[in-house]
Biotite code that builds the C-alpha atoms (Angstrom):
import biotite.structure as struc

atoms = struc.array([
    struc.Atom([0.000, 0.000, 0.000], chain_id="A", res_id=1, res_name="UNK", atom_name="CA", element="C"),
    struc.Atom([2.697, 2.410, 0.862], chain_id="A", res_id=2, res_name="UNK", atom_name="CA", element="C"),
    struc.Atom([4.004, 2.244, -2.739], chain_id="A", res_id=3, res_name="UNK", atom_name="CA", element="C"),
    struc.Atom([0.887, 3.226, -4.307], chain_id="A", res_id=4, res_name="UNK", atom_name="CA", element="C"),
    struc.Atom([0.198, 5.927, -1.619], chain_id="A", res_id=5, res_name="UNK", atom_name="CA", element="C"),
    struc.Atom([3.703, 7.259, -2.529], chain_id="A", res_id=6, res_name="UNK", atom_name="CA", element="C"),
    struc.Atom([2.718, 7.163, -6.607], chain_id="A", res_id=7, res_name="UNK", atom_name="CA", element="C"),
    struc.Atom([-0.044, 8.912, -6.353], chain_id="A", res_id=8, res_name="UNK", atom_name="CA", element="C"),
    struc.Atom([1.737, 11.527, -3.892], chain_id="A", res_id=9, res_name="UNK", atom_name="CA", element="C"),
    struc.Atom([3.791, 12.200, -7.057], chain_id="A", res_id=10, res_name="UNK", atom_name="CA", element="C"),
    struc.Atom([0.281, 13.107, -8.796], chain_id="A", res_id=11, res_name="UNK", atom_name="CA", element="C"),
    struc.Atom([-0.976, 15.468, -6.453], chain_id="A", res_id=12, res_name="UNK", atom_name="CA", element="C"),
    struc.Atom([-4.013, 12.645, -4.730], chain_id="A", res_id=13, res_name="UNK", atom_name="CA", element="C"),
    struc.Atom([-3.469, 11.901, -1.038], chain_id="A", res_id=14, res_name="UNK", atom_name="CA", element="C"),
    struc.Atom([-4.466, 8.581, -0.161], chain_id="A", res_id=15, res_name="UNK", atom_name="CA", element="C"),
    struc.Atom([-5.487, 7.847, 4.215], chain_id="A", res_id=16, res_name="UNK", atom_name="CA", element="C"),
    struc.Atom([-6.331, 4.252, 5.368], chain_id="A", res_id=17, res_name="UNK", atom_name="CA", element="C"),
    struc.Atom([-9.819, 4.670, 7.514], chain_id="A", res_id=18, res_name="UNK", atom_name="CA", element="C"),
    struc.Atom([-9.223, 2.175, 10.616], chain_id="A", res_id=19, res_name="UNK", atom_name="CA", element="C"),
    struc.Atom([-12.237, 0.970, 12.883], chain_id="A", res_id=20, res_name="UNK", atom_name="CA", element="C"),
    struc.Atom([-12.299, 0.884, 16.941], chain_id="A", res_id=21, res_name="UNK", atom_name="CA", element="C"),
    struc.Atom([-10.097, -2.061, 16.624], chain_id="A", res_id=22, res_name="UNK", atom_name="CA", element="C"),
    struc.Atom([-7.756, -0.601, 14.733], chain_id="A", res_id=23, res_name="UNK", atom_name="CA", element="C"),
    struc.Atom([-8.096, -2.746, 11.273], chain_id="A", res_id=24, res_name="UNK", atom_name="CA", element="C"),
    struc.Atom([-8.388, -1.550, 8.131], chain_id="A", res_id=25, res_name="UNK", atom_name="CA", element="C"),
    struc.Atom([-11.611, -0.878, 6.962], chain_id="A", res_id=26, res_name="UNK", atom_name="CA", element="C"),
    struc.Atom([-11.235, 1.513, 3.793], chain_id="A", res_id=27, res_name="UNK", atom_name="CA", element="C"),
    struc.Atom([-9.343, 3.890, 1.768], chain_id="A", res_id=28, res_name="UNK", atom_name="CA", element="C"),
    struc.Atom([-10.225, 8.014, 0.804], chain_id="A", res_id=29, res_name="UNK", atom_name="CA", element="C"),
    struc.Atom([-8.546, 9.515, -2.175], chain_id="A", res_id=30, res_name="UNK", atom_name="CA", element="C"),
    struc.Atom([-8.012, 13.489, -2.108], chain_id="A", res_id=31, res_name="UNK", atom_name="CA", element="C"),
    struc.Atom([-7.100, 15.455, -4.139], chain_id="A", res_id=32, res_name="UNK", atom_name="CA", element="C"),
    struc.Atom([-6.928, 19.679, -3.580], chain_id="A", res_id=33, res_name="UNK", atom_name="CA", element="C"),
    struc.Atom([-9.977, 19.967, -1.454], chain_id="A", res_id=34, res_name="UNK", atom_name="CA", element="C"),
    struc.Atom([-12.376, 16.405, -2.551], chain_id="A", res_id=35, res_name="UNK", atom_name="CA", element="C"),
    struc.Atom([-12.112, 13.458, -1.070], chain_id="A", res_id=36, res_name="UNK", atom_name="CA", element="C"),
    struc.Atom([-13.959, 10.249, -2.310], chain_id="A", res_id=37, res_name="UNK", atom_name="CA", element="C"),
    struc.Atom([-14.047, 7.082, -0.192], chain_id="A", res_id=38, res_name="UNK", atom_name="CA", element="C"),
    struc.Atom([-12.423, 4.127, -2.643], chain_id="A", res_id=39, res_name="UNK", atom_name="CA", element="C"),
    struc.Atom([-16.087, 2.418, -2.804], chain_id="A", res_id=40, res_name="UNK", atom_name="CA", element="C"),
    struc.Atom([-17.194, 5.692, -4.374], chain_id="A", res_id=41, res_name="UNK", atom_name="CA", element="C"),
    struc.Atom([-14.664, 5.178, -7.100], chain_id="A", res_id=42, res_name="UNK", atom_name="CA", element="C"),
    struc.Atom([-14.854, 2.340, -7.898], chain_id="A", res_id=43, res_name="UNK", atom_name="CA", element="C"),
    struc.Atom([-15.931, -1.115, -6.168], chain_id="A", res_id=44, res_name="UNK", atom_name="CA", element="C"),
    struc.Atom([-12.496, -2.373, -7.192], chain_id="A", res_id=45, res_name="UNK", atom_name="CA", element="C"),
    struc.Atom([-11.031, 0.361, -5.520], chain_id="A", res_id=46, res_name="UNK", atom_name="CA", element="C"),
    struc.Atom([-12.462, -0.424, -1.500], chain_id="A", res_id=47, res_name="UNK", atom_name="CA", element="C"),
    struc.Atom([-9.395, -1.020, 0.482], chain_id="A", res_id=48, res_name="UNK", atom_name="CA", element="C"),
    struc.Atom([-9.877, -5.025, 0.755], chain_id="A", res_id=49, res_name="UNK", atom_name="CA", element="C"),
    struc.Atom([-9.882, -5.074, -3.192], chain_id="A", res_id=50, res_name="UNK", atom_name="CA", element="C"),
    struc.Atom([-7.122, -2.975, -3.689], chain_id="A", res_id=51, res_name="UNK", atom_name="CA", element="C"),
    struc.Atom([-5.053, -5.058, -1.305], chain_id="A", res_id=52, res_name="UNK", atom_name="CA", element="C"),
    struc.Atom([-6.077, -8.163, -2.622], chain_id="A", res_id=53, res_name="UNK", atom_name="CA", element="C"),
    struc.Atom([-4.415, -6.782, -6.508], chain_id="A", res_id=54, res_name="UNK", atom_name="CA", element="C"),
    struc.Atom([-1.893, -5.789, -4.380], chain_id="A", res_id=55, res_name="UNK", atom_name="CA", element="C"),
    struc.Atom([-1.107, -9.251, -2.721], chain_id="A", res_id=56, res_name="UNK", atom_name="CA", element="C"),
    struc.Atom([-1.384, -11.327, -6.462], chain_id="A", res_id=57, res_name="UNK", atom_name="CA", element="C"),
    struc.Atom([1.212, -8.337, -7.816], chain_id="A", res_id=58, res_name="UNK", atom_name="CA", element="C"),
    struc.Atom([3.775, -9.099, -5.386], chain_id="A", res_id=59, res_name="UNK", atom_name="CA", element="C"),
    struc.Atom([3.025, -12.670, -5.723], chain_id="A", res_id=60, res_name="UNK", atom_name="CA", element="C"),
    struc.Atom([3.524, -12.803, -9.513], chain_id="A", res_id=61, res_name="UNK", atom_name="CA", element="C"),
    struc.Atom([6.618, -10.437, -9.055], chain_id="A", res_id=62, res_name="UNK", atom_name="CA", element="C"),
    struc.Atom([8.267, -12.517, -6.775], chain_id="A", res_id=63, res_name="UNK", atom_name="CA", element="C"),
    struc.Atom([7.416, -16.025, -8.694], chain_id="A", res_id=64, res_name="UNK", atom_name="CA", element="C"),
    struc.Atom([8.909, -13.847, -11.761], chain_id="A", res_id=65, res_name="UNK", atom_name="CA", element="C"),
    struc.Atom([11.773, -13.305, -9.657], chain_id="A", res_id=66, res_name="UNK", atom_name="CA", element="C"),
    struc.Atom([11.847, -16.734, -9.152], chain_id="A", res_id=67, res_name="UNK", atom_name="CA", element="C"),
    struc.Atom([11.604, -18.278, -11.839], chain_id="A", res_id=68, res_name="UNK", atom_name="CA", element="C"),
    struc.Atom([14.863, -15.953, -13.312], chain_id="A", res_id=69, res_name="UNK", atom_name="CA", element="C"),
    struc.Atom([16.864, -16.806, -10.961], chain_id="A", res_id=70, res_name="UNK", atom_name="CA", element="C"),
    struc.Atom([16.335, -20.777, -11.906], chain_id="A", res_id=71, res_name="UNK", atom_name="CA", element="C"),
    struc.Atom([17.056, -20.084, -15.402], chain_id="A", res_id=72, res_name="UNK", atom_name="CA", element="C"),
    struc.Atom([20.473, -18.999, -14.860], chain_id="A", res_id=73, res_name="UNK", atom_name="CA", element="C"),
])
């Protein structure tokens, strides 16, 4: 999550993780200037559980890539 907050720091839209009582995460707001927009508001792929799920297979695929490189040497 951190490296997409940092991207889209680089394009101006802020990007705060909304934690319950508990303190787990239970959603994402975008702003940008002075509107914000809660992820679901987006998008439905963009609530914080979807998001992290892309963001899980990513690494996952990136680090079988990885991987796999390595063996071919």
């Amino acid at each position: 999550m951190e490296a997409l907050r940092a991207t889209l720091a680089t394009r101006g839209i802020g990007m705060n993780i909304i934690h319950n009582t508990d303190g787990k995460a239970k959603g994402v707001v975008f702003t940008c200037e002075s509107l914000s927009f809660a992820g679901y508001q987006i998008d439905r792929s963009m609530t914080y559980i979807k998001l992290n799920q892309r963001i899980d297979i990513v690494q996952k695929i990136t680090e079988n890539t990885a991987i796999s490189a390595s063996d071919d040497r």
